[in-house]
DRENBAFI-562695 format. One record per residue (C-alpha): residue number from 1; residue in three letters; x, y, z. Coordinates in steps of 0.001 Angstrom, whole numbers. Each point is the difference from the previous one (the first is absolute). Example, Ala and Ser with C-alpha at 12.3 -4.5 7.8 and 13.67 -1.06 7.14 Angstrom:
# residues 2
pos|code|u|v|w
1|ALA|12300|-4500|7800
2|SER|1370|3440|-660
# end
This chain:
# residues 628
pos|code|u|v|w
1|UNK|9969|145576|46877
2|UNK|-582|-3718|326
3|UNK|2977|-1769|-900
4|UNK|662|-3406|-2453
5|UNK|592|-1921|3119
6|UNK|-3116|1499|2022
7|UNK|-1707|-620|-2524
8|UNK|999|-4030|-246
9|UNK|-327|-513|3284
10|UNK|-3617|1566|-183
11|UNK|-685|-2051|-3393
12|UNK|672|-3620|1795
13|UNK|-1457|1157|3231
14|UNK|-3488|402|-2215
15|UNK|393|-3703|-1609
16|UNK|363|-1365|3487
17|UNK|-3028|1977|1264
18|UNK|-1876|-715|-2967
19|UNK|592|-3459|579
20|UNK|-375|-279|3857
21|UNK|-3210|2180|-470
22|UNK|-1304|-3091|-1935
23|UNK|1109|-3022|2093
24|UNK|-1717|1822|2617
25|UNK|-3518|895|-1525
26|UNK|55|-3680|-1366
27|UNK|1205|-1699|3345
28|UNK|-1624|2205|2574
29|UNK|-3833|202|-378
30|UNK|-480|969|3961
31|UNK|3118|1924|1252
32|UNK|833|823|3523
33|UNK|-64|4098|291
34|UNK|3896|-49|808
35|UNK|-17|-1633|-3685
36|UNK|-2058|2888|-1508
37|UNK|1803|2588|1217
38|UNK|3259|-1271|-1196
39|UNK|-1964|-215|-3309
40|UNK|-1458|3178|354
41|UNK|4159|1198|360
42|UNK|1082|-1383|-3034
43|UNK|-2648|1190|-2088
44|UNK|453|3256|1441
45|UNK|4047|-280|-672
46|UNK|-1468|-978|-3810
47|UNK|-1631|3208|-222
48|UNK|2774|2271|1105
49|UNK|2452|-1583|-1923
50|UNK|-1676|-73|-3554
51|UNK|-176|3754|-48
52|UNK|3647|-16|921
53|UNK|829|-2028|-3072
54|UNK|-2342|1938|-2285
55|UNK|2108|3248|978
56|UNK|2883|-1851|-1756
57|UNK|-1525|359|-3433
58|UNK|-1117|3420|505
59|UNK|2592|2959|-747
60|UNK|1209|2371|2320
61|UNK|-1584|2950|-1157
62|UNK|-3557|-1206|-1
63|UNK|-725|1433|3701
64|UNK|-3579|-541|-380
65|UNK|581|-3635|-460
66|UNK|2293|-872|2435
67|UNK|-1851|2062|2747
68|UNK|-3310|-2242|-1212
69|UNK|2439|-2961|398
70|UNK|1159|1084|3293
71|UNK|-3794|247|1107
72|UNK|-699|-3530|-853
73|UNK|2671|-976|2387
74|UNK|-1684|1656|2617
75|UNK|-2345|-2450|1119
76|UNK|2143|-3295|252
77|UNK|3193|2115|1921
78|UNK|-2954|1514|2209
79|UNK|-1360|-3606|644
80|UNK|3024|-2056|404
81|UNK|781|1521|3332
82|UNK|-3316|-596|1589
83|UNK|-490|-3291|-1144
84|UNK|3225|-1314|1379
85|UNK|-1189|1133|3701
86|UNK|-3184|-2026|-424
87|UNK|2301|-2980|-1214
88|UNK|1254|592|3698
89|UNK|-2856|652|2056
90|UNK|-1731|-2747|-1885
91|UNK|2495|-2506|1009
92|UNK|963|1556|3567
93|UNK|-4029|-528|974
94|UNK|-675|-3217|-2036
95|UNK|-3616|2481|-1671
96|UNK|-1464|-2437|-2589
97|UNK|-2044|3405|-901
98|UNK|1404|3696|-730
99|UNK|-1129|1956|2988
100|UNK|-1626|3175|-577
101|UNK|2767|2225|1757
102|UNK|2729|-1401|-2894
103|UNK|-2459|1226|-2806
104|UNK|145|3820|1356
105|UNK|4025|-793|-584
106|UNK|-1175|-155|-3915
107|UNK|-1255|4119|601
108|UNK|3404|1426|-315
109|UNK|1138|-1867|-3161
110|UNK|-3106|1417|-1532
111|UNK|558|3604|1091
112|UNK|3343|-654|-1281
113|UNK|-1332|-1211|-3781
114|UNK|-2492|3138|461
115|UNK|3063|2086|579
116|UNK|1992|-1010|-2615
117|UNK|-2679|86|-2819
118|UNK|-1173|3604|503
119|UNK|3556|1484|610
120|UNK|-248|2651|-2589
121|UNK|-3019|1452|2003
122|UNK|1849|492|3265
123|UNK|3591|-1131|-696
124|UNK|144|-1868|3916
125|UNK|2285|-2929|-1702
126|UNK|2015|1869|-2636
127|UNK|864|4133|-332
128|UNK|1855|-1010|-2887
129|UNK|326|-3515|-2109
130|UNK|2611|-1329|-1876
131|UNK|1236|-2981|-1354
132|UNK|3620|1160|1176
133|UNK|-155|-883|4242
134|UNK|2103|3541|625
135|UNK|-2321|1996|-1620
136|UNK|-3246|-1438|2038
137|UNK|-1495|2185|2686
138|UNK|-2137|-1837|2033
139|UNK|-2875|1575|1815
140|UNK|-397|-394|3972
141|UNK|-2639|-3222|-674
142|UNK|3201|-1940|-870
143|UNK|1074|24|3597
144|UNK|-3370|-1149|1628
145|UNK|-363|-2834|-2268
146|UNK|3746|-1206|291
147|UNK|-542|-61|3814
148|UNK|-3592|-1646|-166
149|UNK|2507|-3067|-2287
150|UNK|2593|154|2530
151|UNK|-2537|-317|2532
152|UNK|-1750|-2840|-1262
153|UNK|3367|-1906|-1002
154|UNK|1462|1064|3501
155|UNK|-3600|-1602|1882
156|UNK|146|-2740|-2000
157|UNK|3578|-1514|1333
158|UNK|-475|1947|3203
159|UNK|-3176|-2644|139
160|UNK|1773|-3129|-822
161|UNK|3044|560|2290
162|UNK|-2476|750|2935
163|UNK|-1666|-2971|-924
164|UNK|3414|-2443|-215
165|UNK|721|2079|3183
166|UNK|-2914|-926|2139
167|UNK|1|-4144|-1289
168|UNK|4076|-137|778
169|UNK|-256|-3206|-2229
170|UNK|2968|-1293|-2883
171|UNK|-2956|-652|-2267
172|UNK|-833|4015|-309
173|UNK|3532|1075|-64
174|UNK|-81|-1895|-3738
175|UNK|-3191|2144|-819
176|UNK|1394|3547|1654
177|UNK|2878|-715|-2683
178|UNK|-1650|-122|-2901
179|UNK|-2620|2743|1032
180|UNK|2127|2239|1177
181|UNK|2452|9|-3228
182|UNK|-2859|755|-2132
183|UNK|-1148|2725|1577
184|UNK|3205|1661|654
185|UNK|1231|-117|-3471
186|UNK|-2050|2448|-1722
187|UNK|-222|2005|3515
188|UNK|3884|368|-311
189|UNK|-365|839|-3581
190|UNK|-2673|2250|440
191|UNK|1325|2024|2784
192|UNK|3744|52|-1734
193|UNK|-1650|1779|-2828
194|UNK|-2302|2482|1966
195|UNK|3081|1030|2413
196|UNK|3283|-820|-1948
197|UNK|-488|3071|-2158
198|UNK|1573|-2098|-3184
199|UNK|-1846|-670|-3018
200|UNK|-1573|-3738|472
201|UNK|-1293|-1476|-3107
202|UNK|-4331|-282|166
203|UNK|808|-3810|-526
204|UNK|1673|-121|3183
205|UNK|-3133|-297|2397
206|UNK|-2117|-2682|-2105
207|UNK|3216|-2290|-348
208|UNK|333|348|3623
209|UNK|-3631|-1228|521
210|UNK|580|-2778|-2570
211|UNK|2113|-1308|3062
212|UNK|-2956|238|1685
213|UNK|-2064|-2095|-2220
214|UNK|2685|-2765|-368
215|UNK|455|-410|3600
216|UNK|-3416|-67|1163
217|UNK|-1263|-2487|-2751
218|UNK|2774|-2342|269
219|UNK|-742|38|4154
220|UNK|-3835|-167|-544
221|UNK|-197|-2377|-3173
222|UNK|3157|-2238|865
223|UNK|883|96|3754
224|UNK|-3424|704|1356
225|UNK|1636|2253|2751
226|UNK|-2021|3308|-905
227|UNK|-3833|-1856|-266
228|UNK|-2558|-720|2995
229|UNK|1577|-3024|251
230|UNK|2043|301|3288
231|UNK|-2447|1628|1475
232|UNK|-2692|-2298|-649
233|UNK|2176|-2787|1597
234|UNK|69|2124|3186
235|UNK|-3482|-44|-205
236|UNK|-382|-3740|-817
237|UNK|2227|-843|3093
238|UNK|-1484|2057|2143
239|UNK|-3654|-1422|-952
240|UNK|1162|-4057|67
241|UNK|1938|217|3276
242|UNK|571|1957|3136
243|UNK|3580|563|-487
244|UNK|3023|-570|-2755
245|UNK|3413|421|-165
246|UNK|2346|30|-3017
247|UNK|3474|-1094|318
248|UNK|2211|-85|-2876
249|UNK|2497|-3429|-1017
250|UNK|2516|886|2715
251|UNK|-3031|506|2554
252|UNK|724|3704|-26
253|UNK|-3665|1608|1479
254|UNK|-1508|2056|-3107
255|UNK|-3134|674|1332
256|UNK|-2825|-624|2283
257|UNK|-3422|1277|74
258|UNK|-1292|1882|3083
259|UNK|-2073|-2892|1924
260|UNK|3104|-2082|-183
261|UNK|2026|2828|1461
262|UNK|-2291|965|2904
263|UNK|-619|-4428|757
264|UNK|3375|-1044|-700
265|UNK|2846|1695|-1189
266|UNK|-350|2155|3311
267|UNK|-199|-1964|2056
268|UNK|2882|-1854|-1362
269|UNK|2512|2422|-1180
270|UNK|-537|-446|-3689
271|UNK|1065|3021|-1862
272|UNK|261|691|-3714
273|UNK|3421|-147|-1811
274|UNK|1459|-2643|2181
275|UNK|475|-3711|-157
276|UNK|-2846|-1844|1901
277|UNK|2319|-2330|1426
278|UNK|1802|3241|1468
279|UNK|-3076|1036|1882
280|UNK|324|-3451|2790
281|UNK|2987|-439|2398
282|UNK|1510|-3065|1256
283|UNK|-772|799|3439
284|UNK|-3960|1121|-209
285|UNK|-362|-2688|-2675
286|UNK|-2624|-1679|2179
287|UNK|-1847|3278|-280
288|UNK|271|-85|-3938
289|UNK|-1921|-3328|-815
290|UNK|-2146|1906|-2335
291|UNK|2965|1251|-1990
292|UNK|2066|-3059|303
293|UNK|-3346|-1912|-1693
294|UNK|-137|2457|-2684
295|UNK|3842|-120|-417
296|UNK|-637|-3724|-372
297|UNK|-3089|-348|-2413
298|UNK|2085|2447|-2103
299|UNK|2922|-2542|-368
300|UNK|-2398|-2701|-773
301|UNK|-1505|2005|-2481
302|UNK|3254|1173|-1424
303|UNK|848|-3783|-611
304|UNK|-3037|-1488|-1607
305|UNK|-1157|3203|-1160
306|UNK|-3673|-902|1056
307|UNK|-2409|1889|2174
308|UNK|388|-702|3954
309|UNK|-2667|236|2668
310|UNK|-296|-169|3235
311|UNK|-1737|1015|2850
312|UNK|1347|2270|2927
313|UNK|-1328|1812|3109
314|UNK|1071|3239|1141
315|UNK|-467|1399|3417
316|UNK|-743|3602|405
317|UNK|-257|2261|2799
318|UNK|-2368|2999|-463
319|UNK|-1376|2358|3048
320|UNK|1130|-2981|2134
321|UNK|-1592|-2453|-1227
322|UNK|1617|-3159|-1398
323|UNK|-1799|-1690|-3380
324|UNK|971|-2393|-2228
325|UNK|-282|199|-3762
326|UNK|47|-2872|-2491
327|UNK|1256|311|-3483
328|UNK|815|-1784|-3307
329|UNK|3238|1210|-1633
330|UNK|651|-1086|-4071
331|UNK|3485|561|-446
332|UNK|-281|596|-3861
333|UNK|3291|176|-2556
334|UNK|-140|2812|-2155
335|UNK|1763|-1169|-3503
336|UNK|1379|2263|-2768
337|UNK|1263|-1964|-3333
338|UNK|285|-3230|2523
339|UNK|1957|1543|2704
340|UNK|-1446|379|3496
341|UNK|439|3851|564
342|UNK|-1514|111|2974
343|UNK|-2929|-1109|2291
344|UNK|-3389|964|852
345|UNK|-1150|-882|4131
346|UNK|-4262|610|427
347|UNK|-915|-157|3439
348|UNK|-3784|-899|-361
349|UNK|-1760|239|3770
350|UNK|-2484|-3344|727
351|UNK|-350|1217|3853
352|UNK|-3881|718|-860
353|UNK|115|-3416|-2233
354|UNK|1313|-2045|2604
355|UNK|-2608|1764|2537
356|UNK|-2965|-1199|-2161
357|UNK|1160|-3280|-916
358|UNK|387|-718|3907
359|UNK|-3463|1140|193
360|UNK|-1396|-1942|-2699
361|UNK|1836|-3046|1656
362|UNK|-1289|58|3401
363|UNK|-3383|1147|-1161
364|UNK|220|-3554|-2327
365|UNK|832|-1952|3243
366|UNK|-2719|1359|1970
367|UNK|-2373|-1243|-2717
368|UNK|1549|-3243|229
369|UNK|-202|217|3401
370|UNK|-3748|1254|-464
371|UNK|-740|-2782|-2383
372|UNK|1771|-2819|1982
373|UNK|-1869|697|2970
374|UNK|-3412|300|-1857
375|UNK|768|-3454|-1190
376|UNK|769|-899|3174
377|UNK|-3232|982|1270
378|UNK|-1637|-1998|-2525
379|UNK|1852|-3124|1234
380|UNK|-962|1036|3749
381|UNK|-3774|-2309|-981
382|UNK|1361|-2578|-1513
383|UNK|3038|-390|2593
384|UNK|-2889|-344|2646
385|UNK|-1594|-2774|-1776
386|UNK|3549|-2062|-988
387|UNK|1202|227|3625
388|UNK|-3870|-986|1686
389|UNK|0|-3313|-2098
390|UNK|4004|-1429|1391
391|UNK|-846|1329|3428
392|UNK|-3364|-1954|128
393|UNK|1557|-2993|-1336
394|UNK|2881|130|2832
395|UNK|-2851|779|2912
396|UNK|-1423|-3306|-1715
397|UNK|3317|-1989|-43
398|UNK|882|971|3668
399|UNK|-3740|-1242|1100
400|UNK|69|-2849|-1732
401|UNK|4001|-697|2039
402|UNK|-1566|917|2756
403|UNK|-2655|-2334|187
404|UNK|2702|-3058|-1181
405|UNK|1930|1003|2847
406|UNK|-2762|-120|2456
407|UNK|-878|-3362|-1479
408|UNK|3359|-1028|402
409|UNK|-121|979|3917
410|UNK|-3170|-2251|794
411|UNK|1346|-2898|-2013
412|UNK|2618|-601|2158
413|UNK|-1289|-1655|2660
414|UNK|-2419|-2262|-2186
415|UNK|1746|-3119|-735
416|UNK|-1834|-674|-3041
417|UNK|1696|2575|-2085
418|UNK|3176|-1271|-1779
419|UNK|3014|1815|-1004
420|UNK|-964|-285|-3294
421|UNK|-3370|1967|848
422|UNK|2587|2743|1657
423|UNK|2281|1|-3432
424|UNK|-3598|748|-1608
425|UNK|-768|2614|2413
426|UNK|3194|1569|-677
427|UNK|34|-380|-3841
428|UNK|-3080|2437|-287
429|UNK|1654|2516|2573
430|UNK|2589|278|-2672
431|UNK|-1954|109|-2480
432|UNK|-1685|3007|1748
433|UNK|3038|1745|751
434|UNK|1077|-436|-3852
435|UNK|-2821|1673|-1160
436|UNK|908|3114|2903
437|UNK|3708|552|-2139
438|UNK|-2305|-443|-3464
439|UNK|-2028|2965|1420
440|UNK|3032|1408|1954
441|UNK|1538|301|-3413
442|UNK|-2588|1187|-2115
443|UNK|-218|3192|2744
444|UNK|4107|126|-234
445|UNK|-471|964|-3512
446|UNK|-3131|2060|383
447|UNK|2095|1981|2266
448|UNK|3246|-86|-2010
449|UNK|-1819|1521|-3189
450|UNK|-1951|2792|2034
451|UNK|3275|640|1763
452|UNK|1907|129|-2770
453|UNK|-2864|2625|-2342
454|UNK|264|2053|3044
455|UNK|3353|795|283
456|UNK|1164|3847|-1538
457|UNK|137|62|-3580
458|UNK|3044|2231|732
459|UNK|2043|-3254|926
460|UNK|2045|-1673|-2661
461|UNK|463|-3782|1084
462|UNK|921|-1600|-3089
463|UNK|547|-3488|-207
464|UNK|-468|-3332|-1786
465|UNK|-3811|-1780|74
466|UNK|-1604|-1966|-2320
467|UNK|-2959|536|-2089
468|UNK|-1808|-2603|1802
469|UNK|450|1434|3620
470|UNK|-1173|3077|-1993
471|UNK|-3080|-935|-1114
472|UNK|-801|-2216|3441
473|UNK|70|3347|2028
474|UNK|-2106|1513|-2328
475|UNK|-2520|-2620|-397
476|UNK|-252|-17|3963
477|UNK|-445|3682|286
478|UNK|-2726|139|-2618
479|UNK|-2013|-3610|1133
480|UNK|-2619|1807|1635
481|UNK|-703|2608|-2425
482|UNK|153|-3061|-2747
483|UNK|-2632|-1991|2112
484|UNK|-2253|3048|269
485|UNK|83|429|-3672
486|UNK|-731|-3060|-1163
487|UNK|3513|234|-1796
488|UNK|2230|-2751|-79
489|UNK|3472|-109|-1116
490|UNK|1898|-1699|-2798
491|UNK|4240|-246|100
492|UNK|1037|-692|-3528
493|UNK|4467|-667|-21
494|UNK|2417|-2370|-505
495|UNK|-7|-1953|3064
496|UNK|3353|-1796|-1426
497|UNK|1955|3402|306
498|UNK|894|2127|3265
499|UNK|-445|3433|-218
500|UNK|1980|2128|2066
501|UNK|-3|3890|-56
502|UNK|2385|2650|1968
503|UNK|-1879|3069|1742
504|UNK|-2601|519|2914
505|UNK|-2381|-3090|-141
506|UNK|-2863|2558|1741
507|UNK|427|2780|-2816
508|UNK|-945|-3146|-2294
509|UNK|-2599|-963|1883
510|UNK|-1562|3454|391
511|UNK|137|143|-3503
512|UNK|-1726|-3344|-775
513|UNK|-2608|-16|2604
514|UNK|-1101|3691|-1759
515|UNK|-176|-2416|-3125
516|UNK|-2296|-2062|1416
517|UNK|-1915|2623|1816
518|UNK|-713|1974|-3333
519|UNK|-1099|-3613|-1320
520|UNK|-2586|-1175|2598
521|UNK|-1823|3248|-634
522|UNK|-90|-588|-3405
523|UNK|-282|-3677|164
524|UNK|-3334|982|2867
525|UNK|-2241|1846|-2537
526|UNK|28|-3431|-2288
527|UNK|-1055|-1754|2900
528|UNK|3190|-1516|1198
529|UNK|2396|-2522|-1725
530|UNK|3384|-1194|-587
531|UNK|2937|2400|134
532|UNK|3106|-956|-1618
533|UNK|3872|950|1035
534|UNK|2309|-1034|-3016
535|UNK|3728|-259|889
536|UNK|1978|436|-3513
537|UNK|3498|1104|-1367
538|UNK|1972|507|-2989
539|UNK|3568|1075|-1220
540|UNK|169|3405|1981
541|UNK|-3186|107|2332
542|UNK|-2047|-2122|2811
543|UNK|-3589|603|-337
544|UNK|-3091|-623|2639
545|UNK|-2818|608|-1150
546|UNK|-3565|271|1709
547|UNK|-2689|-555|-2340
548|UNK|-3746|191|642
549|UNK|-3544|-240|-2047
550|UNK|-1330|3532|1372
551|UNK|-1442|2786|-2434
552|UNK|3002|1171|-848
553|UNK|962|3744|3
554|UNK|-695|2614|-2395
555|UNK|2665|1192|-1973
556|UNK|172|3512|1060
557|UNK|867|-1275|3403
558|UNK|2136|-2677|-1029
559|UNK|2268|3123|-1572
560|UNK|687|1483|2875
561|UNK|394|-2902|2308
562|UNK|3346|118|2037
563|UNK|1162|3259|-1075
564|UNK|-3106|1788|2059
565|UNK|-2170|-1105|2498
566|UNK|-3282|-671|-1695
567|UNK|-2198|-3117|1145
568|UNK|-3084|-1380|-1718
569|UNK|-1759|-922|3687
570|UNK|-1467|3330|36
571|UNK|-463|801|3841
572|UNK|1132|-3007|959
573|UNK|3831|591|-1344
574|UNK|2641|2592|507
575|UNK|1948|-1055|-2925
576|UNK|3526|179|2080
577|UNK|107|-4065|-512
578|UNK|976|-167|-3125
579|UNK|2204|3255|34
580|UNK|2401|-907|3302
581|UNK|211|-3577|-1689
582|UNK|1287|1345|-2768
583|UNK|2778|2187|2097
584|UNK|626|-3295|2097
585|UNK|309|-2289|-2805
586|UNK|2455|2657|-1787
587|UNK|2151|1102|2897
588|UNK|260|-3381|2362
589|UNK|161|-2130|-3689
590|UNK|1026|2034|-2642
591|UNK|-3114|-1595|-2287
592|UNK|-3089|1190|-878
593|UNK|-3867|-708|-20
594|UNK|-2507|-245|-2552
595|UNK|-3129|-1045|-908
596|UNK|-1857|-1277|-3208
597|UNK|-3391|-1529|-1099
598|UNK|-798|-3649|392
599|UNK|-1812|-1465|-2534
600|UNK|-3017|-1120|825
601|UNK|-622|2993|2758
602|UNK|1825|1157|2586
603|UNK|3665|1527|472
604|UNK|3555|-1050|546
605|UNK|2108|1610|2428
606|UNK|3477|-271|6
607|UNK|3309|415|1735
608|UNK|3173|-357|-2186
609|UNK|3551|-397|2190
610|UNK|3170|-323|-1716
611|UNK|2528|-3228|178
612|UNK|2287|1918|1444
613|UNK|-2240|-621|3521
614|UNK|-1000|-3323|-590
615|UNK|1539|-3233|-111
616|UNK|-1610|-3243|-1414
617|UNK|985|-4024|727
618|UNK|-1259|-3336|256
619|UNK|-2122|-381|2748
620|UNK|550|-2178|3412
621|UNK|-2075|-2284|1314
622|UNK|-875|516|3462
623|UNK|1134|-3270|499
624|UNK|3793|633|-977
625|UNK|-249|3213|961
626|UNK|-626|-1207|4098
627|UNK|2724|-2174|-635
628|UNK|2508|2868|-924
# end
């Protein structure tokens, strides 16, 4: 019979189901399946126990009750046994869905209620029953369905041990606990009243699985340990990087996932359930600098308690061949109630990344390259014309000389010239020769600005020019295709201030002569006209502006200007201008380009460059300047 303190026990256990059966249906409105079958447990520990208590108010003598009584218990002891092996399997293999192999498990519980229920008819579960446990008989079905429950309780730890078995990791040992104590419990109980040959009290095996019940909610609901959780981390490592490592406060290894075993732990003599700093030597230290950096992004991270990157390659040999991997490593600290417990090291492989970004890079230079030379070639006509005029000029001057000199020759014999007739002659000869430097000059700086657009765009000779020299180069370069135009230029600055910027005077120029390029074709289809160059600043920025009275451009172009290369010249543009301008401006300057409407028709282009570069002062006269 059930006794007062069975019957307690049961009584309180019912108001805490009662109530957890509530929080849950009000809290949970899409439940994992590990969470369903632990409610599927307790409701079926509900509805073996309540018949169990019922038998309490029935008397002794009514046999036909209690065996009805003892039939409604069938079902939930039959179930409880089953379900607790799914719990298992569901959390060994991380299923989100019951698979259809655990459902046939479900079969035997059923033949068991089937059993039970039609007893009288074949008597396979009792020859004889009683209320009194010596006077049973059972029938030979008693055996087969106490083995089927010790089979399932018995493949149910046997599953989670295996599993603990197979990770080798601290964090399962916690969960093997827990699981394994509630299943043994009622298997102990169960087989100590099947084999002991003592009179066990029919209370004895649902108490036993109310240990069971407390340990499995109190590991799934509070701890966590016994849901898809850790096993969805594993997954959610493996899928963000190409190998972790856990380590706990101490730097004790935990665990490691398979790809950072087979790249790294290897090949390094990392092994779980000792101390990473264990695992290098003094003397091969200088074999160890991946271990060593990890070692040391650790302590870093110990101390501020922050994430640490950083990047490290790792050379591996494989069928004798020697490569080189890149990866990021995030050193993470993994907190519980503020205290670092241990760390978290992703290995995240950029080989590939690195690979395309090269790529990318030197396919960007050789469309600078491309474009450089293309506006090279453009300057190749007007180069022609700008040297033809100072070379004419000197073939002038030096006839001109010539001639003096010969005159000089003749008149020395004739006594009516005077020395102050030779001091003429000679005047004019230097004269002659001053206009040869003028034109010397002129071709100096020709020859200095093609030079100088020519070089590789690869080379980074940064130094200190002014604004002015700037714009002088350019205005050289582009004369002839300003002449052909029927463009002419306007400079609008402060001629009182001296602006100086740091960086590759040619990159500038590139940049500004594109300006003016894009502007003369716009400025052409107007029929010519003045193009303005508008040297500005502010608090943060210098600003040079090239401004011109064209059409304009449509908006749907202007959108994707400098981010793609689109050009509004039709056949007659590539649209890389405006795109390795941009890359130039950004990576040589650290500014930016843009462009806008000007009222009245036309655009605005415009390159922004930081302070930072630039440097602003009174200006010098030439005058005091020669004299410094």
């Amino acid at each position: 019979m059930i006794s007062n303190l069975s019957l307690a026990i049961f009584t309180c256990a019912l108001l805490i189901i009662l109530i957890f059966i509530g929080w849950s249906l009000k809290n949970e409105r899409k439940r994992p399946l590990l969470h369903k079958l632990y409610l599927a447990l307790v409701l079926a520990y509900v509805s073996w126990v309540i018949p169990l208590m019922c038998m309490r108010l029935v008397a002794p003598s009514n046999t036909g009750m209690m065996f009805f009584l003892d039939c409604m218990t069938a079902p939930g002891g039959s179930l409880c046994s089953p379900i607790y092996l799914c719990i298992a399997v569901t959390f060994v293999e991380g299923h989100e869905r019951m698979q259809k192999w655990m459902k046939w498990m479900f079969l035997l519980p059923f033949i068991n209620i089937l059993v039970t229920w039609t007893n009288p008819l074949h008597h396979l579960q009792y020859v004889k029953f009683s209320v009194v446990r010596s006077e049973i008989v059972f029938g030979p079905y008693v055996l087969i369905s106490g083995a089927i429950n010790y089979c399932f309780l018995i493949a149910a730890v046997v599953y989670m041990i295996r599993f603990v078995l197979k990770n080798k990791s601290a964090l399962y040992w916690k969960q093997c606990i827990l699981f394994t104590l509630s299943g043994l419990c009622p298997l102990a109980i169960s087989a100590y009243a099947t084999f002991s040959g003592k009179e066990v009290p029919i209370t004895a095996t649902p108490l036993s699985f109310m240990v069971t019940l407390v340990l499995n909610g109190i590991a799934i609901y509070m701890l966590h340990m016994l849901d898809i959780t850790p096993i969805a981390t594993r997954h959610i490592l493996d899928a963000i990087s190409d190998g972790y490592l856990v380590l706990s406060d101490s730097g004790l290894v935990l665990s490691y996932n398979k790809s950072f075993g087979t790249l790294i732990a290897n090949e390094y003599g990392i092994v779980e359930n000792r101390h990473l700093g264990d695992c290098v030597k003094r003397e091969d230290g200088s074999q160890k600098t991946v271990v060593y950096n990890m070692l040391t992004a650790i302590e870093s991270s110990r101390q501020d308690g922050t994430l640490i990157s950083y990047e490290q390659a790792i050379t591996f040999e494989r069928a004798g061949k020697v490569k080189k991997n890149y990866f990021v490593v995030d050193v993470s600290p993994l907190e519980v109630n503020g205290q670092i417990a241990g760390f978290a090291v992703l290995f995240k492989d950029i080989t590939q990344l690195r690979e395309s970004m090269q790529k990318l890079q030197d396919s960007r230079q050789r469309m600078m390259e491309q474009e450089r030379l293309a506006f090279l070639g453009q300057m190749i006509g007007g180069l022609a014309h700008n040297l033809k005029t100072p070379i004419m000029s000197i073939s002038g001057c030096i006839v001109a000389a010539e001639n003096l000199v010969e005159e000089c020759e003749d008149s020395l014999a004739d006594p009516q010239v005077t020395e102050e007739d030779f001091r003429e002659i000679y005047g004019e000869i230097r004269d002659w020769f001053a206009k040869v430097k003028e034109s010397t000059a002129y071709m100096s700086d020709i020859i200095t600005a093609i030079k100088g657009q020519a070089a590789n765009i690869n080379t980074d000779e940064k130094s200190t020019f002014t604004i002015e020299e700037m714009l002088k180069r350019s205005m050289l370069l582009m004369r002839h295709e300003l002449l052909n135009s029927g463009c002419r230029m306007k400079l609008i600055f402060d001629q009182s201030k001296e602006i100086s910027l740091q960086g590759d005077i040619n990159n500038l120029i590139q940049v500004v002569d594109n300006l003016l390029s894009n502007a003369i074709y716009a400025q052409k289809q107007v029929g010519g006209g003045e193009i303005e160059i508008e040297i500005s600043y502010d608090t943060e920025k210098l600003h040079i502006a090239v401004k011109d009275s064209g059409p304009g451009i449509s908006p749907s172009i202007k959108d994707k200007l400098f981010k793609t290369m689109v050009t509004s010249k039709g056949t007659m543009g590539t649209g890389l201008g405006l795109y390795i301008s941009s890359a130039v401006v950004k990576g040589k300057f650290n500014g930016n380009m843009w462009v806008q409407d000007r009222q009245g028709g036309g655009c605005i282009f415009g390159i922004s460059i930081p302070l930072e570069l630039v440097r602003i002062r009174p200006a010098v006269s030439r005058n005091e300047d020669s004299r410094r």
